[in-house]
VOLUMMAR-330238 format. One line per 5 residues: number of its first residue (from 1); their letters; for each residue x, y, z of N, C-alpha, C. Coordinates in Angstrom, 1 decimal. Layout:
N
NUM) A) X,Y,Z,X,Y,Z,X,Y,Z  ...
***
This chain:
118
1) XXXXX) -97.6,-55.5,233.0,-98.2,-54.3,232.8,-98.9,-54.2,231.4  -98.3,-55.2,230.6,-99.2,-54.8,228.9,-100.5,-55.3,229.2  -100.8,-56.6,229.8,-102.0,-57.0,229.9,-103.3,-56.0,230.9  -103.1,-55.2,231.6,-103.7,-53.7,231.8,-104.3,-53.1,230.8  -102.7,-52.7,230.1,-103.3,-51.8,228.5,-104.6,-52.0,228.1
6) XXXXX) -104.2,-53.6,227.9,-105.1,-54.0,226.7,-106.1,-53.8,227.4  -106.7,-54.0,228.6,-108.0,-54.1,229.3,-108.5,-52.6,229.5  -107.7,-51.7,229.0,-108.0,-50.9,229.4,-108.6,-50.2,227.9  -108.0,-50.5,226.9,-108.1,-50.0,225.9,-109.5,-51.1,225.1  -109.6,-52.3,225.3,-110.7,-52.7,225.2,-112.0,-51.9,226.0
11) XXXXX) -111.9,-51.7,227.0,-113.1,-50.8,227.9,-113.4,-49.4,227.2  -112.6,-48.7,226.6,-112.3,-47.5,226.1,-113.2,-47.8,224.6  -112.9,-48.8,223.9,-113.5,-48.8,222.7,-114.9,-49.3,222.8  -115.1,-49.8,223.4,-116.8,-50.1,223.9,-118.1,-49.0,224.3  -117.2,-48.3,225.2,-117.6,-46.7,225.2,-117.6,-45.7,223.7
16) XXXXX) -117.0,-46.0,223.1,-117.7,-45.1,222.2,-118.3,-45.4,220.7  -118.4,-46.7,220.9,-119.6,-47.3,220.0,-121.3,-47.1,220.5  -121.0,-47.2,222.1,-122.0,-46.8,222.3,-122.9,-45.4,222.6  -121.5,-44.6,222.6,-122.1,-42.9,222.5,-123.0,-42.5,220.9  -122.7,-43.0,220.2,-123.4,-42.6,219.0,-124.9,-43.4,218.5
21) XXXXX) -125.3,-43.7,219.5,-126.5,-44.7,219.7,-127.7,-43.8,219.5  -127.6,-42.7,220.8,-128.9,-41.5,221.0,-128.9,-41.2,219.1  -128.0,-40.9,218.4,-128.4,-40.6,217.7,-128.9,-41.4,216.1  -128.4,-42.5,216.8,-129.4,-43.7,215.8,-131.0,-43.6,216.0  -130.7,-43.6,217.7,-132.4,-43.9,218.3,-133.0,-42.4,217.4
26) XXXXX) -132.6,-41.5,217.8,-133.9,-40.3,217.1,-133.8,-40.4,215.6  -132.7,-40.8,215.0,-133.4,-41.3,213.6,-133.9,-42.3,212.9  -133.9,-43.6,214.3,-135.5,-44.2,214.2,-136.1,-43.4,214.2  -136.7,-42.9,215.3,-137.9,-42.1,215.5,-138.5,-41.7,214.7  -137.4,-40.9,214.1,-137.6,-40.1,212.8,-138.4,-40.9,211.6
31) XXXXX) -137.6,-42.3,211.4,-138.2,-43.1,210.4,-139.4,-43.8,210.5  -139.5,-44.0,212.2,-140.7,-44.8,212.4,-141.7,-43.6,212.0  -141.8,-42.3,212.4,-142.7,-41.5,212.8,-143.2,-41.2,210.8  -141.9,-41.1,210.0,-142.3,-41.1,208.8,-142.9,-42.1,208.1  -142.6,-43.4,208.7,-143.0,-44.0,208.4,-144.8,-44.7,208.6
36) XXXXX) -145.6,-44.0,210.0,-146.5,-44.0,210.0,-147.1,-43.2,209.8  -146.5,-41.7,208.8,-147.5,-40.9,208.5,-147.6,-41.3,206.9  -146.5,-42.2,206.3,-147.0,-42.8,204.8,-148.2,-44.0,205.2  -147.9,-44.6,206.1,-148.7,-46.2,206.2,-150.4,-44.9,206.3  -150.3,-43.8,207.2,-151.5,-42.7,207.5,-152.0,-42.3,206.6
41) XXXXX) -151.2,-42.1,205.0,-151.2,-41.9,203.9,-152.0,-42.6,203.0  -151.3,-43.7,203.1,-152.0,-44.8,202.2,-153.1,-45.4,202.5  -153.5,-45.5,204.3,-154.5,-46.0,204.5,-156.2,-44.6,204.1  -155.7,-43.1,204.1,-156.5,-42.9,203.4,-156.4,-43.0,202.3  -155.2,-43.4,201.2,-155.7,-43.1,199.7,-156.3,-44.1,199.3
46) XXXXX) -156.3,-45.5,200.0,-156.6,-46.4,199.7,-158.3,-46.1,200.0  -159.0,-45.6,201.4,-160.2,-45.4,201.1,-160.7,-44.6,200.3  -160.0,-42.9,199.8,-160.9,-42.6,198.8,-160.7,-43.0,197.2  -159.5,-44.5,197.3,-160.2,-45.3,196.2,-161.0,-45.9,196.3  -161.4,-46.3,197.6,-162.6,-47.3,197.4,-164.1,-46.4,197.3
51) XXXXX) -163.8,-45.1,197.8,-164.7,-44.3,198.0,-165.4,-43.9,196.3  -164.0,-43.7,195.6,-164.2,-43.6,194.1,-165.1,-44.3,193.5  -164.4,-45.9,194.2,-165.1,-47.0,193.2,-166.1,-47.6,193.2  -167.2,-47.1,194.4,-168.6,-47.0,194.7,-169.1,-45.8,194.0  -168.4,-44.5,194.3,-168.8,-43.6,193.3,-169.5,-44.3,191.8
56) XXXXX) -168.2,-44.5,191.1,-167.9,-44.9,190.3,-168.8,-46.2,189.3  -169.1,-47.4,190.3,-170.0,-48.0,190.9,-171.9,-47.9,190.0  -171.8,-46.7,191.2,-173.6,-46.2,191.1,-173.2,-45.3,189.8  -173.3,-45.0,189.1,-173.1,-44.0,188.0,-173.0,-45.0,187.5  -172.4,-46.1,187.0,-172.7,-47.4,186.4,-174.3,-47.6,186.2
61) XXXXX) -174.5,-48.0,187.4,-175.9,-48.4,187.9,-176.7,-47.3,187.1  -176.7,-46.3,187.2,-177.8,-45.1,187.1,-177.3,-45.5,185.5  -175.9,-44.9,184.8,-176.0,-45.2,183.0,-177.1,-46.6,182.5  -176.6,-47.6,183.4,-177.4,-48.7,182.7,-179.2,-48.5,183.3  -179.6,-48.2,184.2,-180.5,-47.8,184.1,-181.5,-46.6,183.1
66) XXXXX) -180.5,-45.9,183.0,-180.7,-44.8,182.0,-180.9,-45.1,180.6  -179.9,-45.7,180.4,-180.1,-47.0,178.9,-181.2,-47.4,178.7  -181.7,-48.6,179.6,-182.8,-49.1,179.7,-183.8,-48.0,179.7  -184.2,-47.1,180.3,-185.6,-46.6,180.4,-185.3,-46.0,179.0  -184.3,-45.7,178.2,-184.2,-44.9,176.8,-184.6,-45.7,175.9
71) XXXXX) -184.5,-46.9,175.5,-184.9,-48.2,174.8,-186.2,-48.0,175.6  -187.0,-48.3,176.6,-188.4,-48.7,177.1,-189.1,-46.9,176.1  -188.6,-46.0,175.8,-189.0,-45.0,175.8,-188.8,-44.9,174.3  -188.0,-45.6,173.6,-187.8,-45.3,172.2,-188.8,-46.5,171.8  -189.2,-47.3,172.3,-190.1,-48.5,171.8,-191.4,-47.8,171.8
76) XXXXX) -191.5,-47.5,173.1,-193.0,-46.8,173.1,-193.4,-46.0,172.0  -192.3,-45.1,172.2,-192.1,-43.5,170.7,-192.5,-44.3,169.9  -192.1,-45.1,168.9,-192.1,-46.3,168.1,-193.4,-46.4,167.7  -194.1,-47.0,168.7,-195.6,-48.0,168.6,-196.1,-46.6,168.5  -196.7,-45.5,169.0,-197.1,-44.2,169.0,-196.8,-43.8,167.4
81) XXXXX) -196.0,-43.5,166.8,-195.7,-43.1,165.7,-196.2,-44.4,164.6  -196.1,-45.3,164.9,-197.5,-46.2,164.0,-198.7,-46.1,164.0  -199.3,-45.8,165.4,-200.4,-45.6,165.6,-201.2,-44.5,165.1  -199.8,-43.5,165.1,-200.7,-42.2,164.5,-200.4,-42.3,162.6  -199.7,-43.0,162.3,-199.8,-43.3,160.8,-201.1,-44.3,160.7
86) XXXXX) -201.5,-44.8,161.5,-202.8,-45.5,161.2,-203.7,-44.9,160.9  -203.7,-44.1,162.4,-204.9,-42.9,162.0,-205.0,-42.3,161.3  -203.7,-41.9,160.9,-204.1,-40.7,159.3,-204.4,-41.2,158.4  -204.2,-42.7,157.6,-204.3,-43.3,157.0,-206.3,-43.4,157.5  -206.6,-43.9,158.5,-207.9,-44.0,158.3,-208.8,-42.9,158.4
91) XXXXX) -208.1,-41.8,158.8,-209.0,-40.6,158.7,-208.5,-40.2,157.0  -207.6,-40.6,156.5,-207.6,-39.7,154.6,-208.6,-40.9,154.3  -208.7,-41.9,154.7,-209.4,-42.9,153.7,-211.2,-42.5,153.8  -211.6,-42.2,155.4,-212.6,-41.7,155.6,-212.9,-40.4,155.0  -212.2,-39.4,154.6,-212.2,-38.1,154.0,-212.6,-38.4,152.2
96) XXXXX) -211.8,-39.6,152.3,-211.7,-39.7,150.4,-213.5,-40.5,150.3  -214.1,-41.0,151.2,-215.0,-41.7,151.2,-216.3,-40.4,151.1  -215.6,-39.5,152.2,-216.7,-38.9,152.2,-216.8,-37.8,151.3  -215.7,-37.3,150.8,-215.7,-36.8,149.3,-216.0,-37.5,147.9  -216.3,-39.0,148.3,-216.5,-39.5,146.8,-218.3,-39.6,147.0
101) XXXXX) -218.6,-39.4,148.2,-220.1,-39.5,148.7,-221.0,-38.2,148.7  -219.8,-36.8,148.6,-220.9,-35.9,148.7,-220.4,-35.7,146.8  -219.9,-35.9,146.2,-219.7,-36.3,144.9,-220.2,-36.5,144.2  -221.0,-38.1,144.9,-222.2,-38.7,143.8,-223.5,-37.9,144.6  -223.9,-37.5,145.5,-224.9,-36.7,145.8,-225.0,-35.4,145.0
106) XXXXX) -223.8,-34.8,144.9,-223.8,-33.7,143.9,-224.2,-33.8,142.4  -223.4,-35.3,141.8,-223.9,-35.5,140.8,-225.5,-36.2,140.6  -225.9,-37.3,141.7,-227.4,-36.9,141.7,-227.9,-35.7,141.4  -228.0,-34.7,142.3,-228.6,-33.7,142.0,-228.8,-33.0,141.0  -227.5,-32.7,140.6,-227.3,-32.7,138.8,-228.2,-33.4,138.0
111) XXXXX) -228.0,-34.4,137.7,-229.1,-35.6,137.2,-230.6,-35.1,137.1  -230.9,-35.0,138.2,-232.8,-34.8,138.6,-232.8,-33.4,138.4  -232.0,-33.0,138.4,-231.9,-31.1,137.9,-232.8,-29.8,138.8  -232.6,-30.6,140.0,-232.2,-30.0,141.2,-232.3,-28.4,141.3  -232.4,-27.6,142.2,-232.3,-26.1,142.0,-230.9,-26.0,143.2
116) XXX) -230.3,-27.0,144.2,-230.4,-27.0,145.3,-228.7,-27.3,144.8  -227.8,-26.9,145.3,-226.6,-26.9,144.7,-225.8,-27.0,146.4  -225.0,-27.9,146.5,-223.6,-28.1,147.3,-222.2,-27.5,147.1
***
């Protein structure tokens, strides 16, 4: 008769290891289901990092462009502001010429004693 027991009580313990299963399985579930709404997670934060980094990217592009046309713009200013110190330089030089010319004409006139005054 003992050898019964034991077969009986082995069958008995097998049964209820396995009643507490259902509720392993739903919290897989649970983990799987959390776990694809992180992997859902990451797979967008990871795009609007990359979304950033194109952002991020062209605004590069546009500063160094920006740069450059500021240099092509500051050289130009540059040569322009020489050019117009040229000119004033040759327009006083022309002014001083033409004051030293109506000058000695004045003083001609003087000279020959003129009625006819500038």
């Amino acid at each position: 008769m003992a050898p019964v027991m034991m077969a009986a009580i082995g069958i008995g313990g097998n049964q209820r290891t396995k009643k507490p299963a259902p509720a392993n399985d739903t919290s897989a579930l649970e983990l799987k289901k959390k776990n694809e709404e992180l992997e859902k997670e990451l797979r967008e934060s990871k795009e609007r990092e990359e979304e950033m980094r194109r952002k991020l990217q062209s605004a590069w592009e546009r500063l160094r462009v920006a740069e450059e046309a500021e240099e092509r713009l500051c050289s130009q200013l540059g040569e322009l502001e020489a050019e117009a110190v040229q000119q004033a330089r040759d327009y006083h030089a022309q002014i001083v010429y033409l004051t030293e010319q109506l000058s000695r004409a004045n003083n001609l006139l003087h000279k020959t004693g003129s009625s006819i005054s500038l």
